[in-house]
N, CA, C and O atoms as a Tripos MOL2 file, in Angstrom:
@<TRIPOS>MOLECULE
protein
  256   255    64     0     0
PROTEIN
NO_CHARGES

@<TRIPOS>ATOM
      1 N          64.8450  128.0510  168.9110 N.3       1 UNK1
      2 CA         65.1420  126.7510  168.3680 C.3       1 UNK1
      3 C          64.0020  126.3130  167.4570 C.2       1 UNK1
      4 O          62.8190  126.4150  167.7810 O.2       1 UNK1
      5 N          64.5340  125.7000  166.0160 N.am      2 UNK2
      6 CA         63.0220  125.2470  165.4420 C.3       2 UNK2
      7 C          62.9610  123.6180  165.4690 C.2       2 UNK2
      8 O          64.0230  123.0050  165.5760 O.2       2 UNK2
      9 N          61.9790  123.0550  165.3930 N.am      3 UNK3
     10 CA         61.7510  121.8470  165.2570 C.3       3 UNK3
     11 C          62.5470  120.4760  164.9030 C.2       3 UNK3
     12 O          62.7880  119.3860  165.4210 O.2       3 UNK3
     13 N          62.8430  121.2900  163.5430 N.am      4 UNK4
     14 CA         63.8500  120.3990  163.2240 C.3       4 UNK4
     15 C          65.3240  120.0360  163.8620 C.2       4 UNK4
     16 O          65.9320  118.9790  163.6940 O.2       4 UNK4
     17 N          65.8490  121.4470  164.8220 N.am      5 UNK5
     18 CA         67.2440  121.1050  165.7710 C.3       5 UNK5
     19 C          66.6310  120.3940  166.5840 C.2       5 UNK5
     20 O          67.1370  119.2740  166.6520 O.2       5 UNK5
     21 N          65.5220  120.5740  167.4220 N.am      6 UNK6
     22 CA         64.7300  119.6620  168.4690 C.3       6 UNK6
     23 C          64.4700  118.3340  168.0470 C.2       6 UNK6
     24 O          64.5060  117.5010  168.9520 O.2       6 UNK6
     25 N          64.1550  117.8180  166.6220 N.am      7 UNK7
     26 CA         64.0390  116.7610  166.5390 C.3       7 UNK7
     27 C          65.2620  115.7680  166.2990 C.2       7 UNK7
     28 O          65.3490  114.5770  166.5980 O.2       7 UNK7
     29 N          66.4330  116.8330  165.4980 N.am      8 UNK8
     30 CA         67.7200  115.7910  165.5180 C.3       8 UNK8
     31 C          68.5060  115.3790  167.1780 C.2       8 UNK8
     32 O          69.2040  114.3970  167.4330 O.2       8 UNK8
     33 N          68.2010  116.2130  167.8660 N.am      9 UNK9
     34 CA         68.5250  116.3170  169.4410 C.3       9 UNK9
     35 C          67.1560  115.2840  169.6520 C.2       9 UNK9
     36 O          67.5170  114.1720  169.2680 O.2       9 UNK9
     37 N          66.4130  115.2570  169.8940 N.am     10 UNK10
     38 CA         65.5450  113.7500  170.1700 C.3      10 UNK10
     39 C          66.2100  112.3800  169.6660 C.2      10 UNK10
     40 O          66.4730  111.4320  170.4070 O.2      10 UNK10
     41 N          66.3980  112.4230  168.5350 N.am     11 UNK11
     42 CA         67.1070  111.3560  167.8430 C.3      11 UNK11
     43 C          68.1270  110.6420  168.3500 C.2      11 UNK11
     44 O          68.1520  109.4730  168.7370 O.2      11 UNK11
     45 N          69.2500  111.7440  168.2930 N.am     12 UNK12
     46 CA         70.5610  111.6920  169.1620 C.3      12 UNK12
     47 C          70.4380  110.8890  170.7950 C.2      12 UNK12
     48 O          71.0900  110.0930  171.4710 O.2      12 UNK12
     49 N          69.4450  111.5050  170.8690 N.am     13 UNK13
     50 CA         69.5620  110.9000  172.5670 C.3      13 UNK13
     51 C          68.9430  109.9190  172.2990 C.2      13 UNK13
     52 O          69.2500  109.0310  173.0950 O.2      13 UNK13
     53 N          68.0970  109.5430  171.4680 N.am     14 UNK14
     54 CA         67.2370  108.0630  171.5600 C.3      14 UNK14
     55 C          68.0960  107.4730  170.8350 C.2      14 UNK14
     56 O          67.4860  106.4400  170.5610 O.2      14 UNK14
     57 N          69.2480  107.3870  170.2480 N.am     15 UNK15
     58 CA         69.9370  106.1220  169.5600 C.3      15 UNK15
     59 C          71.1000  105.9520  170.5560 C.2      15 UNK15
     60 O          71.5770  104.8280  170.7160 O.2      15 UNK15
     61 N          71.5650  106.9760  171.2110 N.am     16 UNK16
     62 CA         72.6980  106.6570  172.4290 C.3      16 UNK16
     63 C          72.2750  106.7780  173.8090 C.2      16 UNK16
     64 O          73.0190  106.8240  174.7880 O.2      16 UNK16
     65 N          70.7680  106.8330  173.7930 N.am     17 UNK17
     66 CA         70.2510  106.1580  175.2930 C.3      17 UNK17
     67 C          70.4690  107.7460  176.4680 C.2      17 UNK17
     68 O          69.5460  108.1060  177.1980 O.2      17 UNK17
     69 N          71.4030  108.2550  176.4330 N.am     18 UNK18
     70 CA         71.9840  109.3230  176.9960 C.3      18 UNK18
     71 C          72.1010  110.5330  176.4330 C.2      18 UNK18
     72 O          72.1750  110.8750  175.2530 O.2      18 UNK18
     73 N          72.1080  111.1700  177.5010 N.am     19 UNK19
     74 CA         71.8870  113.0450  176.9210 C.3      19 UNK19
     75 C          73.4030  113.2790  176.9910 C.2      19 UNK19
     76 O          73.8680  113.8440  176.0010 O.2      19 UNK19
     77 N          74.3690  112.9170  178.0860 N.am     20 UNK20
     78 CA         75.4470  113.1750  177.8730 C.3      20 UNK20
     79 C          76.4570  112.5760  176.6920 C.2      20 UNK20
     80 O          77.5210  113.1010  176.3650 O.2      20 UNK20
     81 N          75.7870  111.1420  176.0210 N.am     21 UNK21
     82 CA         76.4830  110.9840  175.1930 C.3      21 UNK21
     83 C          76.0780  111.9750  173.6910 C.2      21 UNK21
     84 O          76.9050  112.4470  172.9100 O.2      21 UNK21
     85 N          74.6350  112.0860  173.6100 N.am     22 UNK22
     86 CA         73.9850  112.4930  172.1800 C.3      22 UNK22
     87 C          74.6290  113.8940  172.3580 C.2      22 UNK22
     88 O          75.0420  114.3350  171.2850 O.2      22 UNK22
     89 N          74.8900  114.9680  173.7490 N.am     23 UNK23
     90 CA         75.9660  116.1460  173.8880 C.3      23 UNK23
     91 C          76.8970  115.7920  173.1470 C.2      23 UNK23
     92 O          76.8070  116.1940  171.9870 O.2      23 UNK23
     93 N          77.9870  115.0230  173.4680 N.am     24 UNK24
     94 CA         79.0990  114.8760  173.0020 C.3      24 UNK24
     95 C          78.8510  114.6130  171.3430 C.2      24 UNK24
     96 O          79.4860  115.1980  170.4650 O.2      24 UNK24
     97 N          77.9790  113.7850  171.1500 N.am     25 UNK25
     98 CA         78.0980  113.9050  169.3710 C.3      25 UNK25
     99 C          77.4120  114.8130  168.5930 C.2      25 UNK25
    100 O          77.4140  114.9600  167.3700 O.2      25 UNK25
    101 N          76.8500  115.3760  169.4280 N.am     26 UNK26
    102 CA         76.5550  116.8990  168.6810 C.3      26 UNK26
    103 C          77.2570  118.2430  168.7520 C.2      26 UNK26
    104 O          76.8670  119.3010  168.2580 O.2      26 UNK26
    105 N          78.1910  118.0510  169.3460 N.am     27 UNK27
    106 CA         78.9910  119.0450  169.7500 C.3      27 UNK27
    107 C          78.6670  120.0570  170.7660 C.2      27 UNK27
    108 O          79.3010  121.1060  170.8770 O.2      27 UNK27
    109 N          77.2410  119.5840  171.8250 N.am     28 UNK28
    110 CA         76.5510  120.5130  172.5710 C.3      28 UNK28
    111 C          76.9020  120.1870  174.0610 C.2      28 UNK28
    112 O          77.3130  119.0970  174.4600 O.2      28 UNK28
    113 N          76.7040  121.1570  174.7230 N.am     29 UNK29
    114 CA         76.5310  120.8190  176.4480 C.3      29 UNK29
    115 C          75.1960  119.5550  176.8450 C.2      29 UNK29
    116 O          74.1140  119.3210  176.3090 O.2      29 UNK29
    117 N          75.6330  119.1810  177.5700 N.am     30 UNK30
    118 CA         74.1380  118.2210  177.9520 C.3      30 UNK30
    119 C          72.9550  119.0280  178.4460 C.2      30 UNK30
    120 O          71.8250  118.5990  178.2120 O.2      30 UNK30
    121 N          73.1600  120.4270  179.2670 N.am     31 UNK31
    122 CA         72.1520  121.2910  179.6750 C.3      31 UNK31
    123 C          71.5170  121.4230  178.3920 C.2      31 UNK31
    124 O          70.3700  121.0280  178.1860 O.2      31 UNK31
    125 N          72.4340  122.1170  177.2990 N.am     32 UNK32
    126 CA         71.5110  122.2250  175.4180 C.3      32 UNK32
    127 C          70.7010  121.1660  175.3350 C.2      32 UNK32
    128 O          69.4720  121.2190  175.3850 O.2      32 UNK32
    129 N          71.4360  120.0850  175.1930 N.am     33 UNK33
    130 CA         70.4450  118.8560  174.9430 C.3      33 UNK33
    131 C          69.4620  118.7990  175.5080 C.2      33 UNK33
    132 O          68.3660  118.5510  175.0050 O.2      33 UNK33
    133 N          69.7990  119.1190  177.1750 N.am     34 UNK34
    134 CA         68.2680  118.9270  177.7180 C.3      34 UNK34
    135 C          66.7440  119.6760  177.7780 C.2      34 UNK34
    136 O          65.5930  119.3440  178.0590 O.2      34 UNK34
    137 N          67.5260  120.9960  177.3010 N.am     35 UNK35
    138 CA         66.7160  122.3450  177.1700 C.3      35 UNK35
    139 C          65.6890  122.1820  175.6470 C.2      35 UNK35
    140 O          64.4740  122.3430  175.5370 O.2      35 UNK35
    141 N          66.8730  121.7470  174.4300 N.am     36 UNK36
    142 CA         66.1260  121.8510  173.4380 C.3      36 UNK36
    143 C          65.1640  120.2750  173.2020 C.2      36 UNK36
    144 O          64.3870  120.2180  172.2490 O.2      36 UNK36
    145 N          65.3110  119.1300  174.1050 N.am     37 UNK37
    146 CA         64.2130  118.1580  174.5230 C.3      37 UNK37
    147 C          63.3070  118.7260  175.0690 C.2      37 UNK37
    148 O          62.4510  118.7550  174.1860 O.2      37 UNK37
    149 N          62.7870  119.3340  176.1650 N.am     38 UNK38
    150 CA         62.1970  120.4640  176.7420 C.3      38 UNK38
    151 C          61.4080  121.7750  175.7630 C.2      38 UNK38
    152 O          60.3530  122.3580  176.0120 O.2      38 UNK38
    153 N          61.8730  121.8690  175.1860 N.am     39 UNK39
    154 CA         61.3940  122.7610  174.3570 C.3      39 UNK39
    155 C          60.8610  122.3130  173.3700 C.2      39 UNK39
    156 O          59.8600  122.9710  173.0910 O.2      39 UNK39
    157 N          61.1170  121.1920  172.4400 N.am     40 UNK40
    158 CA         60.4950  120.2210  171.6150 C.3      40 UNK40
    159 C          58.8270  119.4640  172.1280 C.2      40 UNK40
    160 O          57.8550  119.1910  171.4250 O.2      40 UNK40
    161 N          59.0650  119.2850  173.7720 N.am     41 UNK41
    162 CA         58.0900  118.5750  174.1270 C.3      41 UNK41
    163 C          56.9170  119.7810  174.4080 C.2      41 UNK41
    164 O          55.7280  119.4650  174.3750 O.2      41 UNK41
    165 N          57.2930  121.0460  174.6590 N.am     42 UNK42
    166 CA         56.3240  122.0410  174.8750 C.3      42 UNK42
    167 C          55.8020  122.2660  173.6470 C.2      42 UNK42
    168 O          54.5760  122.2070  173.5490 O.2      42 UNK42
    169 N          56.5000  122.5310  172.6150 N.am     43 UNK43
    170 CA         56.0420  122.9670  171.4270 C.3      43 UNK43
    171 C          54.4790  121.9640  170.7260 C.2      43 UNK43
    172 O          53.3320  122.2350  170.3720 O.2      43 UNK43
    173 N          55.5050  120.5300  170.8520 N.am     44 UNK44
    174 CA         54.1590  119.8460  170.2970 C.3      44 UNK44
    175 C          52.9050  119.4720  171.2200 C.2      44 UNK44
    176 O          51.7480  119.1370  170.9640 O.2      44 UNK44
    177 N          53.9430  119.7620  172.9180 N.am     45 UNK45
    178 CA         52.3320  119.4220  174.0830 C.3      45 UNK45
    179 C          52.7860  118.0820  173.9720 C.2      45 UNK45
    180 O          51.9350  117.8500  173.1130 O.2      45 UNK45
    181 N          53.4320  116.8840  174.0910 N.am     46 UNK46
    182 CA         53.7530  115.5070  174.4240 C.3      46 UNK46
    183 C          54.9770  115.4020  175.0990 C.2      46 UNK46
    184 O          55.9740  116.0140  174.7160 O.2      46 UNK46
    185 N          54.9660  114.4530  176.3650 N.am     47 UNK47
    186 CA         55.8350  113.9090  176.6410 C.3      47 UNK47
    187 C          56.9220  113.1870  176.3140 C.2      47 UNK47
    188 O          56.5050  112.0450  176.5060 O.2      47 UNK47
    189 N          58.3270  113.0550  175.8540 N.am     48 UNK48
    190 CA         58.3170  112.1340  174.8350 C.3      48 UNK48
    191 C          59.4660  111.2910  175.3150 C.2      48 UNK48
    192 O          59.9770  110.4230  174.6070 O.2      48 UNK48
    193 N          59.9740  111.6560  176.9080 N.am     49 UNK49
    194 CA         61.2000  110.7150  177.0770 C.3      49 UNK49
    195 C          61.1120  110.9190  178.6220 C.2      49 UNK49
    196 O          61.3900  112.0490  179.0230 O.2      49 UNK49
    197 N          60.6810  109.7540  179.7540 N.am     50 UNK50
    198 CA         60.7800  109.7710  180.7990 C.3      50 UNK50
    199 C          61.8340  109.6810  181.5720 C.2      50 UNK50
    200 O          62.4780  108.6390  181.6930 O.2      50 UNK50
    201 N          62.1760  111.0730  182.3280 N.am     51 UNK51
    202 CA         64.1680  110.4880  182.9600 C.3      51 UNK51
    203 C          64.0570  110.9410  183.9970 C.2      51 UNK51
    204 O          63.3010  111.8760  184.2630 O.2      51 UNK51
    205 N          65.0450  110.1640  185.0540 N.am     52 UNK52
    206 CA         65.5930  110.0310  185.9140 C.3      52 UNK52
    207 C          66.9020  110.7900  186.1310 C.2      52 UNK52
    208 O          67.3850  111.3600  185.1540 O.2      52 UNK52
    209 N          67.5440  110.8570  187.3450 N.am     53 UNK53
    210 CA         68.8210  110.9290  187.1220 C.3      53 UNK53
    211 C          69.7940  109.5610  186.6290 C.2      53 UNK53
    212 O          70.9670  109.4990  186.2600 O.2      53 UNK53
    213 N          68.9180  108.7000  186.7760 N.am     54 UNK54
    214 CA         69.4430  107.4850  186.5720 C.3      54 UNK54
    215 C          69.2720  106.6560  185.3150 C.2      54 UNK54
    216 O          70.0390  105.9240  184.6900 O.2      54 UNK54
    217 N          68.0180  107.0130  185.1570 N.am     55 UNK55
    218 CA         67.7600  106.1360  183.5710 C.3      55 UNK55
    219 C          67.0740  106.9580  182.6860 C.2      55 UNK55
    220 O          66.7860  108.0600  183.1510 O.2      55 UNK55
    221 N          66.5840  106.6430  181.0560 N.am     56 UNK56
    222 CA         66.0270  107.2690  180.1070 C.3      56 UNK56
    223 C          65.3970  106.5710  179.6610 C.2      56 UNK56
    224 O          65.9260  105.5400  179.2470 O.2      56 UNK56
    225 N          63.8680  106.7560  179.4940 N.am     57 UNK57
    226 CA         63.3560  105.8290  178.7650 C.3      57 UNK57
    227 C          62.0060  106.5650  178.0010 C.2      57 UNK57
    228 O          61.1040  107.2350  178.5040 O.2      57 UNK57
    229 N          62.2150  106.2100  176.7470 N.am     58 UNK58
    230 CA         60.6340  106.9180  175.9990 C.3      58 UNK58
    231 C          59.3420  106.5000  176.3300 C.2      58 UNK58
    232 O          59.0040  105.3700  176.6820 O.2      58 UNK58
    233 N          58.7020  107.4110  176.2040 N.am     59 UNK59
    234 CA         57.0440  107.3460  176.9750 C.3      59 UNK59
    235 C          56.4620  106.9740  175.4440 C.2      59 UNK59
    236 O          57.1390  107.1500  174.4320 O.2      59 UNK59
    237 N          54.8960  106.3500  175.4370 N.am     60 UNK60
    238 CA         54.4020  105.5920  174.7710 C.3      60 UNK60
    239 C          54.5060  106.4790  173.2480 C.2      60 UNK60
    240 O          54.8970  105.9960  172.1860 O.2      60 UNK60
    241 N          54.0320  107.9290  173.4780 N.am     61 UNK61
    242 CA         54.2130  108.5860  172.7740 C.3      61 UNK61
    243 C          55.5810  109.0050  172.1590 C.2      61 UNK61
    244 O          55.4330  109.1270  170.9430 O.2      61 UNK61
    245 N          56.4880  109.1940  172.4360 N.am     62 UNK62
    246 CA         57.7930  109.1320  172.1010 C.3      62 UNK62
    247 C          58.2540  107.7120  171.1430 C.2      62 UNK62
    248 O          59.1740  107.9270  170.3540 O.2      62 UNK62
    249 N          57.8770  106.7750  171.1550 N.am     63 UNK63
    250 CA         58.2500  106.1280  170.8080 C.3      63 UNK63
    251 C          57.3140  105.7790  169.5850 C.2      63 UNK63
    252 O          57.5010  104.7340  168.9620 O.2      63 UNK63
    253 N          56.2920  106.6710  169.2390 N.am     64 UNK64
    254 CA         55.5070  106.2930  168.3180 C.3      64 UNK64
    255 C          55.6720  106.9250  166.9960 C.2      64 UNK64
    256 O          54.9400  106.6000  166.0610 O.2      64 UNK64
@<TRIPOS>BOND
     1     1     2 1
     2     2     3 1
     3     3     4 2
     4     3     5 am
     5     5     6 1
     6     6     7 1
     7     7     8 2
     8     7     9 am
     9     9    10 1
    10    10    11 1
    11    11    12 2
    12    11    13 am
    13    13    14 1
    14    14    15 1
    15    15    16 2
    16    15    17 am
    17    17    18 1
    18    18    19 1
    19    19    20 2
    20    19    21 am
    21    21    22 1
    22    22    23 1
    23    23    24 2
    24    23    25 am
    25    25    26 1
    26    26    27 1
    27    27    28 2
    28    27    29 am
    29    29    30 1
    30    30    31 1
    31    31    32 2
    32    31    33 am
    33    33    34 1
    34    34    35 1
    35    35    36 2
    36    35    37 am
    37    37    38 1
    38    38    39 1
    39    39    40 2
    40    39    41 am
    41    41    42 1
    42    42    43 1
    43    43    44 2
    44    43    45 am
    45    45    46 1
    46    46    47 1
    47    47    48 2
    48    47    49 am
    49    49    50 1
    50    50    51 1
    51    51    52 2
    52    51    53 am
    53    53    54 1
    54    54    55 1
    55    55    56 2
    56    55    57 am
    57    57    58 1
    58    58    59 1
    59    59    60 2
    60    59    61 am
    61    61    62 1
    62    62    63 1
    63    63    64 2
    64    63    65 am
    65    65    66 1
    66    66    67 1
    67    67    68 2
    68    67    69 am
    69    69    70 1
    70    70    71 1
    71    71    72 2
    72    71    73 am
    73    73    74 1
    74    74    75 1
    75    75    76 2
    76    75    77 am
    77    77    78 1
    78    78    79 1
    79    79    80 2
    80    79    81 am
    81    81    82 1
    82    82    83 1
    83    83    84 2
    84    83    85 am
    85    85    86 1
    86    86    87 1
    87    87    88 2
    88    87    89 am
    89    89    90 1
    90    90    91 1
    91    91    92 2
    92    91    93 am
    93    93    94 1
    94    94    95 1
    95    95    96 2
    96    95    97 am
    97    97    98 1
    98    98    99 1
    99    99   100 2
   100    99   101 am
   101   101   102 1
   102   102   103 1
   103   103   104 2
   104   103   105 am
   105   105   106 1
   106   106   107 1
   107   107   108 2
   108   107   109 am
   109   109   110 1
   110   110   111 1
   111   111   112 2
   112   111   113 am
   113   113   114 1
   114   114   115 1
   115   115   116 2
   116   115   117 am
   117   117   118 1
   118   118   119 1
   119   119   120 2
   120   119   121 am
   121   121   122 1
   122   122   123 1
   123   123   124 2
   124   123   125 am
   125   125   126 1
   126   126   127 1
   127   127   128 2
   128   127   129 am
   129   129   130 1
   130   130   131 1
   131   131   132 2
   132   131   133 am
   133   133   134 1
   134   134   135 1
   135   135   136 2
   136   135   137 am
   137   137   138 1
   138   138   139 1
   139   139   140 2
   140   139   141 am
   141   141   142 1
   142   142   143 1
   143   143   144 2
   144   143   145 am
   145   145   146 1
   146   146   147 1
   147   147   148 2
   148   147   149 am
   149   149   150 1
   150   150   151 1
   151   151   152 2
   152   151   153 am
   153   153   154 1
   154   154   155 1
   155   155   156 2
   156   155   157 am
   157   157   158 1
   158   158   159 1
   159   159   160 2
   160   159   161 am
   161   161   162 1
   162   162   163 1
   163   163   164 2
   164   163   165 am
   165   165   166 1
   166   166   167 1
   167   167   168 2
   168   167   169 am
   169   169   170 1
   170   170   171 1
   171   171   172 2
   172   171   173 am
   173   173   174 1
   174   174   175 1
   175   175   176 2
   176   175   177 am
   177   177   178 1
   178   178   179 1
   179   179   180 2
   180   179   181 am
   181   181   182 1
   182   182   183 1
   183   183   184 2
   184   183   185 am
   185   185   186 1
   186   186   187 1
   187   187   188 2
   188   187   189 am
   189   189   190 1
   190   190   191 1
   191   191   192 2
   192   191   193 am
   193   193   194 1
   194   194   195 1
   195   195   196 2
   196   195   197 am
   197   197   198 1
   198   198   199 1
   199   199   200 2
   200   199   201 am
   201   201   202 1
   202   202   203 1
   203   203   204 2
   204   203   205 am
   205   205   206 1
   206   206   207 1
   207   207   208 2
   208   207   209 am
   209   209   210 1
   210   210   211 1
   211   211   212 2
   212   211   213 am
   213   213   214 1
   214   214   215 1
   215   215   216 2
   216   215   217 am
   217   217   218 1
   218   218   219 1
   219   219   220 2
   220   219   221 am
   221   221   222 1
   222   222   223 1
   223   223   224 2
   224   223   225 am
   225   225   226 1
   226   226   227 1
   227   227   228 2
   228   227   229 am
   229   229   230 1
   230   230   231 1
   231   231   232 2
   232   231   233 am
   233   233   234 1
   234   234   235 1
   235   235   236 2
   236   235   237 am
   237   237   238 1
   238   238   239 1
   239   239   240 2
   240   239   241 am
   241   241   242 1
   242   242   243 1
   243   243   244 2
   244   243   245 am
   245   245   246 1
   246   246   247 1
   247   247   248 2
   248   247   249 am
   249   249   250 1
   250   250   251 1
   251   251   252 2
   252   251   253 am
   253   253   254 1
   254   254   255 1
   255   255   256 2
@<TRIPOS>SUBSTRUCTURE
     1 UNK1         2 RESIDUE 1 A UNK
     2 UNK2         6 RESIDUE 1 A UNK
     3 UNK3        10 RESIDUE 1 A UNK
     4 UNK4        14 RESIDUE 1 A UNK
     5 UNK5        18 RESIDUE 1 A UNK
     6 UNK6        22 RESIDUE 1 A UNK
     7 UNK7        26 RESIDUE 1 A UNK
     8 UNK8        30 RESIDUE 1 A UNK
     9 UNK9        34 RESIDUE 1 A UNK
    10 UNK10       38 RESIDUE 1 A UNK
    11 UNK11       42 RESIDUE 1 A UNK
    12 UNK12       46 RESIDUE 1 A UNK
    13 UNK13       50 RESIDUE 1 A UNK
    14 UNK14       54 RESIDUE 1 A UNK
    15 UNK15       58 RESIDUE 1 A UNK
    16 UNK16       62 RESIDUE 1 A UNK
    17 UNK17       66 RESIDUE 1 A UNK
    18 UNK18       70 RESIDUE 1 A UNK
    19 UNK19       74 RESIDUE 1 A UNK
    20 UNK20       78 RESIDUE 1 A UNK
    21 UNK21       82 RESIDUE 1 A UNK
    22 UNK22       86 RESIDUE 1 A UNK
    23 UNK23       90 RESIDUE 1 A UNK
    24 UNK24       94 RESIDUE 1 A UNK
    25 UNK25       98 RESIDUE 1 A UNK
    26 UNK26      102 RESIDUE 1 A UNK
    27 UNK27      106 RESIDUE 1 A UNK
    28 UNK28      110 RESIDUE 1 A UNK
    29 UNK29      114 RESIDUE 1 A UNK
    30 UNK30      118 RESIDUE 1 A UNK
    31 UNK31      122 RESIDUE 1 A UNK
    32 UNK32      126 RESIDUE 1 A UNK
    33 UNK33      130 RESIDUE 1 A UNK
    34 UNK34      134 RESIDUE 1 A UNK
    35 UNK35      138 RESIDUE 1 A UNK
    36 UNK36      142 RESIDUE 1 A UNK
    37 UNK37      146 RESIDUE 1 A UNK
    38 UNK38      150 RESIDUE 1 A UNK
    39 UNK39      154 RESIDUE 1 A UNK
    40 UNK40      158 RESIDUE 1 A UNK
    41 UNK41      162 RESIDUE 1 A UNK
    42 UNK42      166 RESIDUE 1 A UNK
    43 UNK43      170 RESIDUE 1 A UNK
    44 UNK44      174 RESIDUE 1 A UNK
    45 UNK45      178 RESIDUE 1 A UNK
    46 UNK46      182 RESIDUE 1 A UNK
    47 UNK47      186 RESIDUE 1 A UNK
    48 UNK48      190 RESIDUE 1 A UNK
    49 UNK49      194 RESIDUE 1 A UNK
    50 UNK50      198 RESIDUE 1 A UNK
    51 UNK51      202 RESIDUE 1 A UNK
    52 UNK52      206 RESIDUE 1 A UNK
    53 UNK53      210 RESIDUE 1 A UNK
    54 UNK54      214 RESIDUE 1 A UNK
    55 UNK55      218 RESIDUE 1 A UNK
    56 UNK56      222 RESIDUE 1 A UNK
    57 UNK57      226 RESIDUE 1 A UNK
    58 UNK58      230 RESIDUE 1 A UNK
    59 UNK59      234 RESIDUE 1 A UNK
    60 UNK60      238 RESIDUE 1 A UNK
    61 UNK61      242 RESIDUE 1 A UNK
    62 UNK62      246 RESIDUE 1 A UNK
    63 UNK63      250 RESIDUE 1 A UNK
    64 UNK64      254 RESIDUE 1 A UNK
């Protein structure tokens, strides 16, 4: 995966709050979504979205 799919998949989930919704409008599984968030955050070494099973919320860095 390069950067740039990782960063439109960041996006996605930060404007619809949800991994299962930013799945559905990307045409991906939510596991994809969650893998290539995951893989985005290793690459650059930052945290960038704190979740729950219950909620989502961006960490200071994520949101910067």
């Amino acid at each position: 995966m390069d950067k740039l799919t990782g960063i439109k998949t960041f996006h996605a989930v930060v404007k619809s709050n949800s991994f299962a919704q930013a799945a559905y409008d990307l045409g991906m599984s939510p596991q994809l979504v969650s893998k290539y968030i995951s893989v985005l955050e290793n690459q650059i070494g930052i945290r960038l979205l704190n979740r729950t099973t219950r909620r989502l919320k961006l960490t200071s860095e994520g949101a910067s």
